[in-house]
Structures are given as structure tokens and as C-alpha cells.
C-alpha positions in Angstrom: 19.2 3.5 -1.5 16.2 1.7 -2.8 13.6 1.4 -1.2 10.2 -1.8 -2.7 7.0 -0.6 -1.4 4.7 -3.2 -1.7 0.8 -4.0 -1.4 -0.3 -6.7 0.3 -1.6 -9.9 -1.0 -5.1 -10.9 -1.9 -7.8 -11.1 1.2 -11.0 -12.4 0.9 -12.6 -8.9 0.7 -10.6 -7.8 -2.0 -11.7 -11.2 -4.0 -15.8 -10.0 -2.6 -15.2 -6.5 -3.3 -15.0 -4.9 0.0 -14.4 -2.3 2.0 -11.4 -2.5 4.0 -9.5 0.1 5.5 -8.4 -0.5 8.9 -10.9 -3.8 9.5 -8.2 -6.4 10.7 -8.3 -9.2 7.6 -6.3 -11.6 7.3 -4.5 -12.9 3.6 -6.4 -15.8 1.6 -5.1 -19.0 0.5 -4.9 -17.3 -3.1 -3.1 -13.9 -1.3 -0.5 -16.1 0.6 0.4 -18.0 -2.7 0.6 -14.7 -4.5 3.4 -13.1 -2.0 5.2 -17.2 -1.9 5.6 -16.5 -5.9 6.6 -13.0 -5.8 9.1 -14.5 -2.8 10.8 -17.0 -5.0 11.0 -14.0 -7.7 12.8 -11.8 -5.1 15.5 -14.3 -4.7 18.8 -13.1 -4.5 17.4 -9.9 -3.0 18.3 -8.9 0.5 16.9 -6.1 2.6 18.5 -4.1 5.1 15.7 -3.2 7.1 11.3 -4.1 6.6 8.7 -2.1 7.7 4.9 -3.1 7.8 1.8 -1.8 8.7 0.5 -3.7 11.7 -3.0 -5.2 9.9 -2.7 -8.7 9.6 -2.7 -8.8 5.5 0.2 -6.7 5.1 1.8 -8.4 8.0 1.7 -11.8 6.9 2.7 -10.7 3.2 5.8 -9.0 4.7 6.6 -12.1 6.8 6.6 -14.0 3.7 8.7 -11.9 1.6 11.7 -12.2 4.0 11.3 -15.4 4.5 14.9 -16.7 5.1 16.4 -13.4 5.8 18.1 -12.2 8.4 16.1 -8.6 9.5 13.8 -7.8 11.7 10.4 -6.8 10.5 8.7 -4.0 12.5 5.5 -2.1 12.4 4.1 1.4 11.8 0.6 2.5 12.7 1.4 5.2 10.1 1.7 2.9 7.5 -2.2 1.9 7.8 -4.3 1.7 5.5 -6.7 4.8 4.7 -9.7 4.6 7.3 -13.5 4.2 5.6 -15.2 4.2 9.2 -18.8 3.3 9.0 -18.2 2.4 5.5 -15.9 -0.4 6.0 -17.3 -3.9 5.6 -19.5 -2.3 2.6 -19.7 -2.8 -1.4 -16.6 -1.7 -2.9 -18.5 -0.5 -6.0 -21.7 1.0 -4.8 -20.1 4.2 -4.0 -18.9 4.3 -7.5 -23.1 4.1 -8.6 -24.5 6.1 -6.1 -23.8 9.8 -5.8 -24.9 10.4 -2.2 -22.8 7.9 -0.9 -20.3 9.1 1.7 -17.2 7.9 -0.9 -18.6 8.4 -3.9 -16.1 11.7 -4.7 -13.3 9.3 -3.2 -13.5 7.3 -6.0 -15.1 9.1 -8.8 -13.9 13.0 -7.8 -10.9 12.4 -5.4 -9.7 16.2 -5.5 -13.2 16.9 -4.2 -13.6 14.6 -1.7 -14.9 15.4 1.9 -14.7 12.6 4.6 -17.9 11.6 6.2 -19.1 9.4 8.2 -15.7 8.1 10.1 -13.5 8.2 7.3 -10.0 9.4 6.7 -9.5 12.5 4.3 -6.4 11.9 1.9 -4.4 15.3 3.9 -4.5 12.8 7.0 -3.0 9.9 4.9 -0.4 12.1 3.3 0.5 13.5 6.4 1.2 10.4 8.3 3.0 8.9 5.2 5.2 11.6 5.0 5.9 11.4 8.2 7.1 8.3 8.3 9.4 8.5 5.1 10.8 11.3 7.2 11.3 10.1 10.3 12.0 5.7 9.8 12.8 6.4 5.8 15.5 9.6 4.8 18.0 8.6 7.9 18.4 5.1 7.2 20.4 6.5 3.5 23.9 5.9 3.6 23.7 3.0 6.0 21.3 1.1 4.3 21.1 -0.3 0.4 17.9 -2.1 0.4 14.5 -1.1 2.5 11.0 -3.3 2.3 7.8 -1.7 3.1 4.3 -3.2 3.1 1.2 -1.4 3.1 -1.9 -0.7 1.1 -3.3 -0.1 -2.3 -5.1 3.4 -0.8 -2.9 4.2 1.4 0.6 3.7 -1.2 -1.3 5.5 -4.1 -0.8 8.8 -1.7 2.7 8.0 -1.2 3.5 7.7 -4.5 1.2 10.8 -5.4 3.3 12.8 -3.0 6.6 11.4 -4.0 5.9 12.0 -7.9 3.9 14.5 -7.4 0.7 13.1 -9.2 -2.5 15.3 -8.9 -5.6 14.3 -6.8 -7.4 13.7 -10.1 -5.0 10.9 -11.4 -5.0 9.4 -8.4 -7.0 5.8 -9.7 -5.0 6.2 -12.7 -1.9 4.3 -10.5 -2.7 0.4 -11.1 -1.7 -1.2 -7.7 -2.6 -4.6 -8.1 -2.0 -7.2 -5.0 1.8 -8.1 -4.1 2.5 -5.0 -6.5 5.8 -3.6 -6.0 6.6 0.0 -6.4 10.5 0.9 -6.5 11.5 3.8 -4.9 15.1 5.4 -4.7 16.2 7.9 -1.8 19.1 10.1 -3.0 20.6 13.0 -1.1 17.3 13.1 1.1 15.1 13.1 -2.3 12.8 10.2 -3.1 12.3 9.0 -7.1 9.8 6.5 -8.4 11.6 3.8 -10.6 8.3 1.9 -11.3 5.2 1.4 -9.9 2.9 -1.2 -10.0 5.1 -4.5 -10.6 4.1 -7.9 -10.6 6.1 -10.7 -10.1 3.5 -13.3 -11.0 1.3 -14.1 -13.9 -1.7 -12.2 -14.6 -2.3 -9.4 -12.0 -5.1 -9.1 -9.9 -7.2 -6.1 -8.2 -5.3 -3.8 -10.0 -8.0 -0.9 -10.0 -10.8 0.0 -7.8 
């Protein structure tokens, strides 16, 4: 079984550099024509069964990749982004510059990072993403050729870290830019990565943090 675990498309706080994580934003005009070309490049593929998380910009880029098909699309909570809590709405890149910010090891020490201040620690994002391959994911093999998923840049960087088993430190070393699709296979209960980080438009965009 294969299974195309994608990012959402491009939202107007990506393009400003901000914080996200579970804040509700919607795609741009720029995000929805991202997922309608990586659509048209999908033709010919069929999925079995989609998934989404429930914010609005994974959503609406799931929505428009099935466009046409015949499958239900439903949610997961689990499949949220990571949570930034008071930090959310901020400057993506100031916790990069500023060593007592309440991210700063998130982005520049991952393996050392403490959450503060609302936020989700990467052992809570791996444990609900695990979860969910577990329990929606492994039992769908044998009845199912083809699965679609839709999430976040954060939040699919720890499932492919678990999956390939990538260390904490190499975690911004995965380039997830928007509508990038990673490929997955599920094999006698056992997920593989395929690739990671595929684009199926021109040049890519918000690849790194």
C-alpha cells in the first residue's frame, strides 16, 4: 500500500513568516493554485481512502486534491499541526535570533528542546502521529492500494522522523516545502519512506523554516 502524505498549501502566514500551529488559517489565492497544479499532476491517481487534519489549510488542500474522486475525506485531530501556544501569531524567525525565546531550541537545538509557554513538545506530536498510523493507517493494508493524508510541515517532519528513524538533530534537515508530497509504503505492518519532499509544480516554496 502506498500511502502520499502531503503538506498543505501556501497561507498567508507562511508567505509573512508566521507562527501557526493550531491558529485556524485558511489557504491563499497563491496556496489554492499550488494544490490546483499539483491536482492536475496527480491525474490518473486514485485514492482509496483521505485523511486530513481538521484546520482549514490542510482541509481545503485535501479537498482540492480529490477533486473528482469518488472518497470521502475525513478528519483527525491527531493529525494537527504541532501547537506553539502563546507563541502562535509571532515571527517565525525571531526565535531562530534570540536565545531566550521560548522556541529558540525548537528550531536551532530540537533534541534539546523544552516546551514553554503553551507549546507542544515533539514526544506529544510523535505520540499522537503514531497513533494514528496505528490505529486509521496499518489496518486499511490489504484492502486498500492508495491512502491520502494532509497535514503539516512540523507536524509530518515527526512522522517521517519516526518512520525513517531520523534523529532529533536532523530534524530541519527534511525540506517540506508547501503541497510537498512524501510517499510512504505500508508493508506487512512496516512503513518505508519512498521520497520525501516532492513537488509537483515549478519552483518550490517554504521549503525550510
Amino acid at each position: 500500500m502506498e500511502i502520499y502524505l502531503f503538506r498543505h498549501g501556501e497561507t498567508d502566514w507562511n508567505k509573512a513568516r508566521r507562527l501557526q500551529g493550531h491558529s485556524d488559517i485558511p489557504l491563499n489565492e497563491f496556496g489554492r493554485e499550488l494544490a490546483v497544479e499539483t491536482a492536475k499532476a496527480l491525474a490518473g491517481i486514485s485514492f482509496d481512502r483521505a485523511f486530513s487534519s481538521p484546520l482549514k489549510r490542510a482541509f481545503e488542500t485535501a479537498e482540492i486534491l480529490l477533486a473528482g474522486q469518488d472518497v470521502s475525506l475525513e478528519t483527525d485531530e491527531r493529525l494537527m499541526e504541532m501547537g506553539f501556544g502563546e507563541c502562535e501569531g509571532g515571527d517565525f524567525d525571531r526565535p531562530k535570533l534570540d536565545s531566550e525565546h521560548p522556541l529558540h531550541d525548537f528550531f536551532c537545538r530540537p533534541q534539546c528542546f523544552q516546551p514553554r509557554a503553551g507549546a507542544e513538545s515533539f514526544q506529544e506530536a510523535f505520540g499522537r502521529g503514531q497513533a494514528f498510523l496505528r490505529e486509521r493507517i496499518v489496518p486499511l493494508e490489504g484492502s486498500c492500494s492508495r491512502v491520502l493524508i494532509v497535514a503539516h510541515g512540523a507536524f509530518n517532519r515527526c512522522l517521517l522522523s519516526a518512520i525513517g528513524e531520523i534523529p532529533l538533530e536532523k530534524f530541519w534537515e527534511i525540506g517540506l516545502p508547501n503541497c510537498a508530497a512524501s510517499i510512504l509504503s505500508l508493508e506487512d505492518g512496516k512503513f518505508r519512506i519512498l521520497e520525501m519532499g516532492k513537488v509537483y509544480y515549478g519552483t518550490p516554496v517554504n521549503a525550510r523554516p
